[in-house]
C-alpha positions in Angstrom: 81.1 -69.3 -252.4 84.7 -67.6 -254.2 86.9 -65.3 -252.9 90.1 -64.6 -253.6 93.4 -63.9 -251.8 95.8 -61.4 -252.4 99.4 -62.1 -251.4 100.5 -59.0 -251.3 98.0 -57.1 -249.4 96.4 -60.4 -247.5 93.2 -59.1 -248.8 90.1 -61.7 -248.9 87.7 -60.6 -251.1 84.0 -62.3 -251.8 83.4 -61.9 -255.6 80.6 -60.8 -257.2 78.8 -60.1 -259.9 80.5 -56.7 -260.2 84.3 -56.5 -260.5 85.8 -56.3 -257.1 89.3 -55.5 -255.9 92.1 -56.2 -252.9 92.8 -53.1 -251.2 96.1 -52.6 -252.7 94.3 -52.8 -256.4 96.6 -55.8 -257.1 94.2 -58.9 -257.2 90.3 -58.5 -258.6 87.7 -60.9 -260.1 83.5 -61.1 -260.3 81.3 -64.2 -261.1 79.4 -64.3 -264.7 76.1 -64.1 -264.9 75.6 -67.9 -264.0 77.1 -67.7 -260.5 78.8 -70.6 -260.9 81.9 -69.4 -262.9 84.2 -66.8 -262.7 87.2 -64.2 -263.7 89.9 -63.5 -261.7 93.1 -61.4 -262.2 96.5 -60.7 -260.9 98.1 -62.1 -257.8 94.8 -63.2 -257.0 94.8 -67.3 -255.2 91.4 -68.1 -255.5 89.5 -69.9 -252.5 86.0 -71.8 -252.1 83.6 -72.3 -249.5 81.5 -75.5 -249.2 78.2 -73.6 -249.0 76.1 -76.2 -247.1 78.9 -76.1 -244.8 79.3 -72.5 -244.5 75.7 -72.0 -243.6 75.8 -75.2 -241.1 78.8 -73.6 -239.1 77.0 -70.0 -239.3 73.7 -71.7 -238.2 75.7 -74.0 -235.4 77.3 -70.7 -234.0 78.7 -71.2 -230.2 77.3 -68.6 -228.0 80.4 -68.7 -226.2 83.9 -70.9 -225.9 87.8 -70.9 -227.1 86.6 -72.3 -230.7 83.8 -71.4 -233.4 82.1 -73.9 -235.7 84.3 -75.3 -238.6 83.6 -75.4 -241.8 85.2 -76.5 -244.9 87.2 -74.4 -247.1 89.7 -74.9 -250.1 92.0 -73.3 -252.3 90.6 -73.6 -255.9 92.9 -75.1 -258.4 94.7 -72.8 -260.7 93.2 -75.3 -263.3 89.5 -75.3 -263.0 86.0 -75.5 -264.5 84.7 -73.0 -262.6 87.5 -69.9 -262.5 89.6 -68.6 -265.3 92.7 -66.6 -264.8 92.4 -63.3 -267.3 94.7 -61.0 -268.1 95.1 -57.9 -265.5 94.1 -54.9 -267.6 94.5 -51.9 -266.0 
């Protein structure tokens, strides 16, 4: 899963297929069609999710207790495969 981060806002925002934005309109991105890759655009930091992991930490959810399940998480690369910084046009 990709989100990105907005630094300015501290915004998280799970993208899409549709263009999505922070709240302060500063940071936005979607997924192409193949769901694998992905534009992003202004002060955006993107982030991943392991998936299997994700789902094993929702599935694994405490019913009670100081901690949740972890998971693993990652800030993507600003050079990668997957995302590609684009211009912010406005």
């Amino acid at each position: 899963m990709k989100l990105i981060y907005c630094p300015l806002c501290d915004d998280v925002v799970k993208l899409d297929f549709r263009f999505r934005m922070c709240k302060c309109q500063q940071s936005g991105g979607q997924y192409h069609e193949d769901g694998i890759h992905a534009d992003y655009c202004g002060e955006a930091v993107p982030i991943g999710f392991a998936n299997s992991s994700f789902m094993a930490a929702v599935h694994g959810q405490p019913e009670e207790g100081p901690k949740g399940k972890e998971f693993v998480a990652f800030v993507i690369p600003k050079k990668c495969d997957t995302m590609n910084q684009i211009e912010f046009n406005r």
